[in-house]
C-alpha positions in Angstrom: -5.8 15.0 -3.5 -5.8 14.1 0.0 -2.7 12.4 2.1 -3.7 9.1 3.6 -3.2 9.2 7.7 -1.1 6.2 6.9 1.2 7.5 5.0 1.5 10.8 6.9 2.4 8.5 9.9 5.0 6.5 8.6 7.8 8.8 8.9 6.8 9.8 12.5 7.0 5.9 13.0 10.1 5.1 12.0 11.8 8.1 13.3 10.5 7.4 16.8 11.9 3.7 16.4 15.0 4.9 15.5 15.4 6.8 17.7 14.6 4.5 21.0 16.9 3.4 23.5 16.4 -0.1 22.8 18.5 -1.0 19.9 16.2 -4.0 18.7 13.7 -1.3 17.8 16.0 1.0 15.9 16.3 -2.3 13.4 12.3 -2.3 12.9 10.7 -1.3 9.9 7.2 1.3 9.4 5.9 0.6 5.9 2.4 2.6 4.6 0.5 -0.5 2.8 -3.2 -0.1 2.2 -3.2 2.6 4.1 -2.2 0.8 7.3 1.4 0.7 9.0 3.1 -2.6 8.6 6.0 -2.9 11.4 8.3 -5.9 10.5 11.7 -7.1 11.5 13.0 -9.5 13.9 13.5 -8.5 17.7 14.8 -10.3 21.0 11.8 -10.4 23.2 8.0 -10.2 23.7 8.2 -7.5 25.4 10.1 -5.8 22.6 7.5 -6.7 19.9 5.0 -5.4 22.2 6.7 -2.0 22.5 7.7 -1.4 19.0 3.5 -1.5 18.2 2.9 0.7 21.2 5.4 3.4 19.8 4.0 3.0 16.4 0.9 2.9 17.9 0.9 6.4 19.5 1.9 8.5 16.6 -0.1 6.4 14.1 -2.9 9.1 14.3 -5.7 6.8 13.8 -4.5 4.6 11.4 -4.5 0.9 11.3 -1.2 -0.9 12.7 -0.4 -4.4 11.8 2.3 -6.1 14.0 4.4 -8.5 11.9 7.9 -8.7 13.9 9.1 -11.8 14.5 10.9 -12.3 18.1 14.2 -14.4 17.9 15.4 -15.7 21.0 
């Protein structure tokens, strides 16, 4: 039985969230659905949003990333 790239990701995701300098991306959420990554939360900017799916984005390994953060101002 084979592990989807998804869900191998999603730990890699969220750790690297957690662990950024920016605390509005420590707060996002990685979740494996349908073998894509689902980011969600609320953050303060844009720019924020932006970055959260870039870091996602670089240890997804292939895998599909859906960007559903809201920004808050």
């Amino acid at each position: 039985m084979s592990v989807s790239i998804a869900k191998e990701a999603q730990p890699r995701a969220q750790c690297a969230l957690k662990q950024s300098p920016i605390l509005d991306l420590r707060h996002v959420q990685v979740e494996n659905v349908d073998d894509a990554l689902f980011i969600s939360g609320s953050v303060s900017s844009f720019y924020h949003k932006q970055l959260a799916q870039e870091i996602v984005r670089a240890v997804a390994n292939g895998a599909s990333v859906v960007n559903s953060i809201s920004v808050e101002s």
